[in-house]
KESE-671642 format. One record per residue (C-alpha): x, y, z; residue in one letter. Coordinates in pm, whole numbers, plus 50000, padded with zeros to 5 digits. Each point is the difference from the previous one (the first is absolute). Layout:
BEGIN
XYZa...
***
This chain:
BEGIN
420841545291734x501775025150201x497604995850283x501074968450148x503605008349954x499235027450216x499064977250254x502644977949992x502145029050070x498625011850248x499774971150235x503494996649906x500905032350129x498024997250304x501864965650060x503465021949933x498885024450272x499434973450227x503584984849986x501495026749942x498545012550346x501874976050179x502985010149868x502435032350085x500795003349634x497775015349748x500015029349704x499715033050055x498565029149766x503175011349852x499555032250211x500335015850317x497215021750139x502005027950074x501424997749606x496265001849923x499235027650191x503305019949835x499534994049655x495965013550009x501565031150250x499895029949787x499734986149672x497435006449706x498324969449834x501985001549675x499945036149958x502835013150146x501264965850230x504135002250083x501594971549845x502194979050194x498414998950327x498824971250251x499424968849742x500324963750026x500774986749644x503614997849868x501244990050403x499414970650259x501285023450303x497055007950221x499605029150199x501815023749785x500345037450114x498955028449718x503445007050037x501704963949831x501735003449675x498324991349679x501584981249766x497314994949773x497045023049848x496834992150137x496965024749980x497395002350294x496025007949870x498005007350312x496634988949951x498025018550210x499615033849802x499674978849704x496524980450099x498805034450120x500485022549677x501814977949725x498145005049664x501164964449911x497484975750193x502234965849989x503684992750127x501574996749597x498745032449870x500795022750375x504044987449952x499885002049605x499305039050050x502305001450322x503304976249949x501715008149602x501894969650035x496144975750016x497884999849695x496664986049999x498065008249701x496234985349955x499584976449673x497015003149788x499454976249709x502484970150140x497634975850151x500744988450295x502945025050072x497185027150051x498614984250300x503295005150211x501715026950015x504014990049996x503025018650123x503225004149943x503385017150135x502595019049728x498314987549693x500624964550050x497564968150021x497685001650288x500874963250075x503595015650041x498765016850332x499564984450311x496275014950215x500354993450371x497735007150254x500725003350334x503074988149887x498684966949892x500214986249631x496665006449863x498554981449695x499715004249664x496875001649749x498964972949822x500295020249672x502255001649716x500335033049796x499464991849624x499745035649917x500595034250046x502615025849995x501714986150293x500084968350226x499424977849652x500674964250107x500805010850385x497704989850332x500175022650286x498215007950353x496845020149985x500135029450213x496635008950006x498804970050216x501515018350331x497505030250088x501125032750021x499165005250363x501384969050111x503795012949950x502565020950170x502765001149784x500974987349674x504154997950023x501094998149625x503874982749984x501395010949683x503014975349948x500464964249923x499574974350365x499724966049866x502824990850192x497465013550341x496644990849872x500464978849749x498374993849643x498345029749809x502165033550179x502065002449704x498265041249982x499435000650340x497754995050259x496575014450100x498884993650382x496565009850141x500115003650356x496174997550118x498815019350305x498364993550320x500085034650188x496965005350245x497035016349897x497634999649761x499325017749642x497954999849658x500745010249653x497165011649689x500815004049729x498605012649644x501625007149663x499215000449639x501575011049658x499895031049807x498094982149778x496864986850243x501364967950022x502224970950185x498445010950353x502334988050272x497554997450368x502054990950275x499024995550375x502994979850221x500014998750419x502744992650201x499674994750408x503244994750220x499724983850340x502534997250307x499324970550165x500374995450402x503144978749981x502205027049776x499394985849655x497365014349687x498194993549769x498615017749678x497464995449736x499375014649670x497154997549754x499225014749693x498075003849735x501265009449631x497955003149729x501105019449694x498064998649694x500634993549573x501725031949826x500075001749590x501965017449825x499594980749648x500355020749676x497285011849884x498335002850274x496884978050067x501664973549709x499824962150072x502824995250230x500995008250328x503595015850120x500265017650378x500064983550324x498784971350127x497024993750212x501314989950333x497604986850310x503034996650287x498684987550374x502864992950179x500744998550405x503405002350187x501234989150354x502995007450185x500874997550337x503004985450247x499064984950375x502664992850235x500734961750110x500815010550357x503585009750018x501684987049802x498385001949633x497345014749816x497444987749706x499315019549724x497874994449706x498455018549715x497504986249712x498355017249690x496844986349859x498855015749668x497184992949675x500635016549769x497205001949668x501635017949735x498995001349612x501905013849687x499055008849644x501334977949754x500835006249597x496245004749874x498724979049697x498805015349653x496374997749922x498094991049654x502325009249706x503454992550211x502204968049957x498834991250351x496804982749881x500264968550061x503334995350079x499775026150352x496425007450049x496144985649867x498225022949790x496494989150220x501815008450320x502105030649960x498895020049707x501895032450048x502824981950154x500644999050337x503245004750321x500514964250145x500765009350435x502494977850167x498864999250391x502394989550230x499304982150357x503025008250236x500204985250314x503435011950197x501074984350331x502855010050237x501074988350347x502865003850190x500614981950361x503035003650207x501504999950353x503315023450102x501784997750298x503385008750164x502394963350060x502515017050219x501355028049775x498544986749666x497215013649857x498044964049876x497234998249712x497964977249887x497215006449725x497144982149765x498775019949695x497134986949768x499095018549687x497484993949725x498615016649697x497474988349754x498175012949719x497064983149832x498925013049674x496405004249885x499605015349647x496565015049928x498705020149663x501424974049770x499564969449835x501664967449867x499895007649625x500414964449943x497054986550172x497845031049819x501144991549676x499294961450088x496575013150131x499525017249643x501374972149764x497664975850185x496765022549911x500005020050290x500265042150068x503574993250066x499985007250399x502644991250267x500245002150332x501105037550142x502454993550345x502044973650049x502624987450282x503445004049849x501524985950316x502765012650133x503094997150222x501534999450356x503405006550216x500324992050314x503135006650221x501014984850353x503185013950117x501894992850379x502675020150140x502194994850329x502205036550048x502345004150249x501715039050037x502275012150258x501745030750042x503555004850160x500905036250177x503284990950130x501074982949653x501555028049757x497905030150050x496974977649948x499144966349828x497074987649913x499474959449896x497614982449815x499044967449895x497194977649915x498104975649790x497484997249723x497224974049872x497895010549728x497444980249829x498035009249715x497144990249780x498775008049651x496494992649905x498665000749598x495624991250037x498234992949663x496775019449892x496974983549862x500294982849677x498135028649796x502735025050151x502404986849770x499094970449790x499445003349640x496874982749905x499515006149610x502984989249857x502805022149823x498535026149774x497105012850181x499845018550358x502835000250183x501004977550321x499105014250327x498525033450211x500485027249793x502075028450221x501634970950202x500614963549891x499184976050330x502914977750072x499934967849895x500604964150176x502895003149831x501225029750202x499464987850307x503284995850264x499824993350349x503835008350061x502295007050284x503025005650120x502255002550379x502835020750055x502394998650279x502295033550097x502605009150261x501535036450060x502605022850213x500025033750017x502495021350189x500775035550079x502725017050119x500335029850153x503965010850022x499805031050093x496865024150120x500125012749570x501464963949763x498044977650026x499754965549771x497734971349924x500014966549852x497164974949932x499664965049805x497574974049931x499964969349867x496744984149833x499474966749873x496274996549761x498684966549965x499655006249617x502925021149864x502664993250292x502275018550233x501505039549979x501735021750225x499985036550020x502225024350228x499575039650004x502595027450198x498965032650117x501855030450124x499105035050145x502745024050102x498575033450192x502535024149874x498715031250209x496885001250231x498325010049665x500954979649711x500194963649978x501554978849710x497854968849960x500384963249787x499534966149920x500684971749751x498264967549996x498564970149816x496904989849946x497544978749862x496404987749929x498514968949956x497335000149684x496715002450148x498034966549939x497525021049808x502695003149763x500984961649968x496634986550012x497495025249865x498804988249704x496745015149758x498835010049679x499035037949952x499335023149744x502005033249856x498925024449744x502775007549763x499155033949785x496274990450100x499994965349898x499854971950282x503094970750047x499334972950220x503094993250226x501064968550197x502435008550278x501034963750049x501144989350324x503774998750122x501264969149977x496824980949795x500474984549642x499265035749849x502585014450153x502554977049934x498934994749672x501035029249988x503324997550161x499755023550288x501474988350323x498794995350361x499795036750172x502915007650221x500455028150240x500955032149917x503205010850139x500615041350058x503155019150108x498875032350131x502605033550086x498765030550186x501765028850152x498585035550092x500145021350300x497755021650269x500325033950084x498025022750248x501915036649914x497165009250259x497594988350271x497425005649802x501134985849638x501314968949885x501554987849687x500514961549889x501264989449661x500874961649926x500964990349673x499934961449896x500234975049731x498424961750001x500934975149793x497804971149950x500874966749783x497544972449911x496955024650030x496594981549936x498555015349732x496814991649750x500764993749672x498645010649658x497524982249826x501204973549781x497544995649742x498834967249772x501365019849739x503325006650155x503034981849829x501865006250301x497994969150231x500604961549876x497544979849779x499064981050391x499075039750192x498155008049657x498014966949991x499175003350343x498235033249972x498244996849704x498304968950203x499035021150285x498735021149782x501835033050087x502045025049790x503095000550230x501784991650326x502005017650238x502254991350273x501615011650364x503704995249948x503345012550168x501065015449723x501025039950083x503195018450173x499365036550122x500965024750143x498705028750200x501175030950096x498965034050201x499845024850228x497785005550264x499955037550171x497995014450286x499775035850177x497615006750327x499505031850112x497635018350259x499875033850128x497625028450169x498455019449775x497635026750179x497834983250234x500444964649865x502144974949886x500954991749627x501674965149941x501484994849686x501384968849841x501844987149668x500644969849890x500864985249659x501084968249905x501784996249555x500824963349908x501154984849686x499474963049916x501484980649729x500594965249834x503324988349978x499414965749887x497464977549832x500084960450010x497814986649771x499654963750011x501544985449688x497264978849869x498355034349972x502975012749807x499474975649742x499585037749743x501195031250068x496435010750077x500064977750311x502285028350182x497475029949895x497314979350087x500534988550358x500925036150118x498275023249751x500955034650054x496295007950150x501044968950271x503795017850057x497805033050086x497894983450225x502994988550180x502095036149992x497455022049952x497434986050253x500015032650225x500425037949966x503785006349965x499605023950212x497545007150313x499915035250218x497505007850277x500555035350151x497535007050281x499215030850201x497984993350352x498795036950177x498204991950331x498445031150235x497504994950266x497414980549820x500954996649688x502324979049773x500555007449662x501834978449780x501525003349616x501504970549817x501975002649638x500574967249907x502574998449694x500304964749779x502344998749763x500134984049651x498964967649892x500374983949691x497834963649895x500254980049690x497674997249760x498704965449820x500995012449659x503955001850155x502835027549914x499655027349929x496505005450111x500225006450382x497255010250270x501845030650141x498695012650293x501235032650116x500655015250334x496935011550212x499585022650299x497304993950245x498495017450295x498364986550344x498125023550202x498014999350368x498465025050224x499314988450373x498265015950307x500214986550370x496535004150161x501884986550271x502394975450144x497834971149899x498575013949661x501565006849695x498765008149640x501705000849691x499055008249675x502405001749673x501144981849649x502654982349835x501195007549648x498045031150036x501705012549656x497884971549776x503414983249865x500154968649779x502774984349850x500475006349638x498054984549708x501104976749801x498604974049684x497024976150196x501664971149772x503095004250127x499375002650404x499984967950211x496275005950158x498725011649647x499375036450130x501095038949879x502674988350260x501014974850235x499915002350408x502765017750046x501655028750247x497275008650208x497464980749785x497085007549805x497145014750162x500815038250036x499275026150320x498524986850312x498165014550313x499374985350323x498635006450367x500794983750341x498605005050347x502484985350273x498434995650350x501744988650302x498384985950333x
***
């Protein structure tokens, strides 16, 4: 399905390039060179990098010295150290153990959620930050987070489809920019700035666990050319291929918990040519398949309750672990022109984006046509894969930027301005009939794959939606140390309607040393049209037994059965102010304290069951035809707020013969509710209140991310070698349980440990061999019954799987 989209896209971008190519106005990458060349000079790939230097989020003003005032923190990760000796093989897991204020744990045991790997910035949703790269809006995945100890009911952008190799920089914004970018940068903003630097290198890589298991094989290229008339162009390829960890209690018992197996093949251009004169076109494009498969909840054998409700006595005896494979196709493209119109700086852009994922679910059964199989005289057999369908987003977004920057006005004044069209589609594809119809009637085997219930015709949506944006952004420069800044945007959605959002920002140099740094703003973010329109039937275990849940669609005769409103935007008010201080030329010091509060936030609901008096007579007659046990819903319902500090501290000195870098950064956030709407035909008992934000669903909302997050890192180069030591500190984290107050999942604060050895051959080849979590940590255990994935303990911290070791070889030619 994704294929021919492709296509599509790519004519249309070649058609782009060939207007805009008669045209002196076109988009630039949101960088200069020489900024390029300044923020990878000297600095260590996320072990010891100086924060604050040469970045392009958080400003329009090209061409900035390293010398321009801050007003906002934004942390620089050079990539290049990173593909050479990281210990973490993909883009998520490198910043989780690198940036305190990003946390990207891997799910196990939550479906679909295991298959990609979301993010997030200062414990909030990872639809509540905005990925760019090359300072383009990139897409989101198709998928919806149903469970887990974070992200539950939140899309986000998948990392892990942009190789390693393929990057320069990752430039992580850590304050609100809706009024810049737009929706989703209520937490901030995360650009990847791709490379295309001559020359020509190869990465291998090999690592495994403590435990003989979850082998990650890794083996990416990138080549660089300079082309005769001044421009480049780079390509990247790689191959990813990490294999199925268990950690399930006891071991070698019928059910799988540990990573997922992951297949990734993905390839990456970049490149700029000049149009003559007076423009240049620049492109980039990612292409990636991903094959990826997860354990789901196993099934009992003979003597369990699961016979013949969950399994067939002929097919899986001893019971069996139902795998939910995912097919992920991810496409990017970007196409634009720049060019100077007499002192302007002009842009003009075309991004396409599209994710997919296609669900195949093998070792299981339809219990219902078994038990149909058996009651009509036969061994009571059924079918063992079956399509589940899946679903789709694809994103088209045009931008026309104009910048210019004023010397002889103030001390200095940069101005911005531009427009906006985004268009997006949401895609919901049915699986096969046996995937989820029930073919024996009520009573016997239950509806469906077992592991992963196909979506039905039911399900399916073919939505969209366009949006329309304008902005201004302006700095001023008063004097060579004040400086202030002022943006707004107005945005008008075809489904919800219009909003307007403004932020200020200020940075006063006090002494050549120490700056004093803030901003306020507003922001907001348009619910994701997974959110409105996703729609499916799945199943959870409560204390071991299985509920089948129907998350009814926004907006469909469910839902407002149900009462709950249309989905609105959320709206954010965010406050930060810190400062920067370099007491020496050799150490720096940032601190930036801040608070957000959002209204309206999207959030997924309890599960109101048949048995609930808190639904009407109409909601309850509903399910019990659809034959589920309960229903739950995306609604606007919560008011939080979040607050923090973020601190860093960058040292490097001689010691003997070499160099030792050292760096420190720590990030301690608090989130909490402030105030619950519950619809009021869902109020119709007091129960209504406790069940449509349960105190395990409050958790997953306030508690979705260590409250506190601490890397400290100490780098010591001589000659040849590199040796590097990580202690990686997450804080506490506490989860509901099912059984509610007082029972609790506490999980207490863990220290970690990275380490890496490498040795220079030579200029060209480098080899490093190390581990990560090298001191065998888990999180603390708790009651399987009470846990969200059914385990000793959910996926939380640094996960589940224990110590690590690993090997690269890093050639240049």
């Amino acid at each position: 399905m994704g294929k021919s989209r492709l296509w599509k896209a790519l004519w249309a971008a070649g058609a782009f390039g060939c207007a805009a190519a008669l045209t002196p106005a076109g988009v630039a990458f949101a960088t200069e060179e020489a900024d390029a060349a300044a923020a990878q000079d000297g600095a260590k790939s996320g072990d010891a990098q100086e924060l604050e230097a040469i970045s392009v989020v958080g400003s329009r003003r090209y061409g900035r010295s390293s010398e321009a005032l801050t007003p906002v923190p934004v942390d620089i990760v050079p990539m290049a150290d990173v593909a050479e000796k990281s210990p973490q093989f993909d883009i998520a897991q490198t910043l989780q153990y690198i940036a305190p204020s990003f946390n990207s744990t891997r799910q196990t045991g939550a479906d679909n959620a295991d298959l990609v790997d979301s993010a997030m910035l200062r414990g909030l949703g990872s639809d509540q930050t905005l990925v760019l790269v090359n300072n383009k809006r990139q897409h989101q995945a198709a998928i919806v987070n149903l469970f887990g100890a974070r992200n539950r009911g939140n899309t986000g952008t998948d990392f892990n489809t942009i190789p390693q190799l393929a990057v320069e920089r990752i430039e992580i914004l850590r304050d609100g920019a809706a009024a810049q970018y737009g929706s989703d940068a209520i937490a901030g903003v995360v650009n990847v700035v791709l490379k295309k630097t001559p020359g020509c290198e190869a990465v291998a890589g090999y690592g495994q666990y403590s435990r003989g298991d979850g082998e990650n094989t890794l083996a990416s290229a990138y080549c660089g050319f300079e082309l005769a008339n001044g421009g480049a162009i780079a390509l990247t390829g790689e191959w990813l291929k990490r294999g199925r960890s268990d950690r399930s209690e006891p071991r070698g018992s019928p059910r799988t918990i540990g990573d997922t197996k992951v297949d990734n093949r993905t390839l990456f251009l970049n490149g700029e040519v000049p149009l003559g004169d007076a423009a240049h076109f620049y492109f980039s494009g990612g292409y990636q398949d991903r094959y990826a498969s997860s354990g789901a909840f196993a099934r009992g054998g003979i003597g369990s309750d699961d016979i013949p409700s969950r399994n067939s006595e002929a097919m899986y005896p001893d019971g069996f672990v139902p795998f939910i494979n995912g097919d992920i196709e991810d496409r990017t493209l970007i196409a634009g022109v720049w060019g100077n119109i007499g002192q302007w700086r002009a842009d003009v852009s075309q991004t396409y984006g599209y994710n997919e994922l296609l669900n195949n679910i093998s070792n299981t059964l339809n219990a219902s046509i078994a038990n149909e199989d058996l009651l009509n005289g036969g061994r009571g057999i059924s079918p063992t894969k079956f399509d589940a369908g899946g679903y789709a987003f694809t994103q088209y977004t045009t931008n026309l930027d104009f910048s210019r920057y004023l010397d002889s006005v103030l001390a200095g004044t940069n101005v911005a301005f531009g427009l906006e069209r985004r268009r997006e589609q949401y895609e919901i594809f049915a699986g096969e009939r046996g995937s989820w119809d029930d073919f024996d009637g009520p009573g016997g085997g239950n509806a469906g794959s077992q592991g992963y219930p196909g979506f039905q015709p039911g399900d399916e949506t073919d939505s969209s939606r366009t949006s329309w944006a304008a902005y201004g952004d302006f700095e001023f420069n008063w004097t060579d140390r004040f400086m202030t800044g002022a943006a707004a945007r107005f945005e008008d959605y075809d489904d919800f309607g219009k909003t307007t959002t403004g932020k200020l920002t200020s940075s006063f140099k006090a002494t050549d040393s120490f700056l004093l740094r803030g901003s306020v703003s507003t922001g907001f973010r348009a619910p994701s049209l997974q959110q409105r329109d996703f729609q499916s039937t799945y199943t959870e275990f409560v204390s071991g037994e299985p509920l089948d849940i129907l998350l009814a669609r926004n907006g469909g005769p469910i839902a407002n059965a149900a009462g709950v409103e249309p989905l609105r935007e959320e709206k954010a008010k965010s406050f930060t102010l810190g400062f920067t201080w370099s007491p020496m030329d050799n150490l720096t010091l940032t601190v930036d304290g801040y608070r957000i509060d959002i209204d309206d936030r999207v959030v997924l609901s309890g599960q109101f069951g048949v048995d609930d008096p808190a639904i009407s007579d109409e909601l309850r007659d509903i399910l019990i035809q659809k034959g589920v046990g309960a229903a739950a819903f995306f609604v606007n319902a919560v008011d939080t707020r979040t607050t923090g500090i973020d601190l860093t501290l960058a040292h490097n000195t001689e010691v003997g013969d070499g160099e030792l870098s050292t760096y420190f950064a720590l990030n301690h956030g608090k989130t909490e509710i402030r105030k619950v709407n519950v619809p009021a035909p869902l109020l119709i008992e007091p129960e209504g209140a406790d069940t449509f934000l349960s105190d395990r669903e409050r958790r997953f909302i306030e508690d979705g991310a260590p409250s506190t997050k601490a890397t400290l890192t100490f780098d010591y180069a001589i000659g040849k070698w590199d040796a590097m030591f990580k202690i990686i500190h997450f804080g506490s984290q506490t989860q509901g349980s099912f059984s509610g107050p007082p029972v609790l999942l506490h999980y207490g604060p863990k220290t970690s440990a990275d380490f890496s050895l490498s040795y220079a051959f030579n200029d060209n080849i480098k080899l490093t061999v190390g581990g990560a979590n090298i001191f065998d940590q888990f999180p603390d255990k708790q009651n399987p019954d009470e846990t969200d994935n059914g385990h000793i303990y959910d996926s939380v911290q640094f996960g589940l799987n224990g110590a690590s070791y690993f090997t690269r070889l890093a050639v240049k030619f």
